[in-house]
N, C-alpha and C positions, 0 to 999 in steps of 0.2 A: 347477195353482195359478197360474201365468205367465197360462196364458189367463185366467181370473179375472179377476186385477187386471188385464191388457190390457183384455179386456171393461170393466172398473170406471173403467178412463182415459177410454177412448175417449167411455163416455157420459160421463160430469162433464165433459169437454172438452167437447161434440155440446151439451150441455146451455146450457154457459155462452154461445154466439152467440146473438147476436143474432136477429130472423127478420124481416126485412119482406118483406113481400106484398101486391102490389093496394093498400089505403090505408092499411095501419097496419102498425105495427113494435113488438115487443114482445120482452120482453127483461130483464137483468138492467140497472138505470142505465147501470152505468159500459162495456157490454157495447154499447151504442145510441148514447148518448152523445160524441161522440166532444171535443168541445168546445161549450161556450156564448158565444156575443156577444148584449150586451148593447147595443145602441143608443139613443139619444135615445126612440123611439117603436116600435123592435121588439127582438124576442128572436128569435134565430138559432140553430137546435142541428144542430149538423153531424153527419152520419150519415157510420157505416161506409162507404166505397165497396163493398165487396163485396156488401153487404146489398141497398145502395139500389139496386142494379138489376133489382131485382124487384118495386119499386116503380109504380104506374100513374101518376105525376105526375114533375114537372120540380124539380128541386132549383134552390134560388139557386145562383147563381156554382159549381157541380155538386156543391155538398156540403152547403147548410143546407135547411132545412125552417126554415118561418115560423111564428110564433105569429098565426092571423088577426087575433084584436080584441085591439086596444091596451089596451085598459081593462083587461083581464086579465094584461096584460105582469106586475103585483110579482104577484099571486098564484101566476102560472105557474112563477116564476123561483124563488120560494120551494118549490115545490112538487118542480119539477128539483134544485133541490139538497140537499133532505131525500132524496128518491131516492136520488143517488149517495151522499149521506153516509151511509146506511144502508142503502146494497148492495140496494134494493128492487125486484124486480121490476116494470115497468111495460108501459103500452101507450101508443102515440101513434096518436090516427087522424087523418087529413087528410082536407079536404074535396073532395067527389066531384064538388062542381061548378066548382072552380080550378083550370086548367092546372099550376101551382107546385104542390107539398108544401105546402100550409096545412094547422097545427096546427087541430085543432077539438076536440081532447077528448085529457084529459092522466089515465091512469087509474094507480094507483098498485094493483097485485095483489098478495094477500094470499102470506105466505112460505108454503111449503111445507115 
């Protein structure tokens, strides 16, 4: 029985990280997430350290990921925090043609 629920820790722990890899990071919100900044003309969301170095791109200041197009900034930001306020699994993918972490696509996945 021990082992069992050992077993049953370990995954719902294993589960709840984060995973980024190559261009996108995917995840529970609050699990990726680690804070938002909001600026004049971007959105900044900082990523786990642990995560991000499995990562194929260059974090700002070595912890945000950028939102590419401005014009997307209140949609996006709206988006990020219906996520975490409803614990929703998400994906970020960044673009493969930016040296930096640019956001290109903010996907919100379905609960399981």
């Amino acid at each position: 029985m021990r082992t069992l629920i050992a077993a049953l820790l370990f995954f719902v722990g294993f589960g709840a990280q984060a995973q980024c890899q190559g261009l996108s990071c995917s995840g529970q919100a609050s699990d990726i997430i680690h804070s938002l900044r909001l600026e004049s003309k971007q959105l900044l969301v900082a990523l786990p350290a642990q995560d991000s170095r499995q990562l194929n791109c260059l974090l700002v200041e070595q912890q945000f990921a950028q939102l590419q197009e401005p014009a997307m900034l209140p949609q996006a930001h709206a988006l990020l925090l219906t996520a975490l306020m409803n614990r929703q699994q998400i994906r970020l993918e960044f673009n493969p043609q930016s040296p930096e972490c640019t956001i290109i696509a903010i996907e919100l996945l379905p609960t399981r």
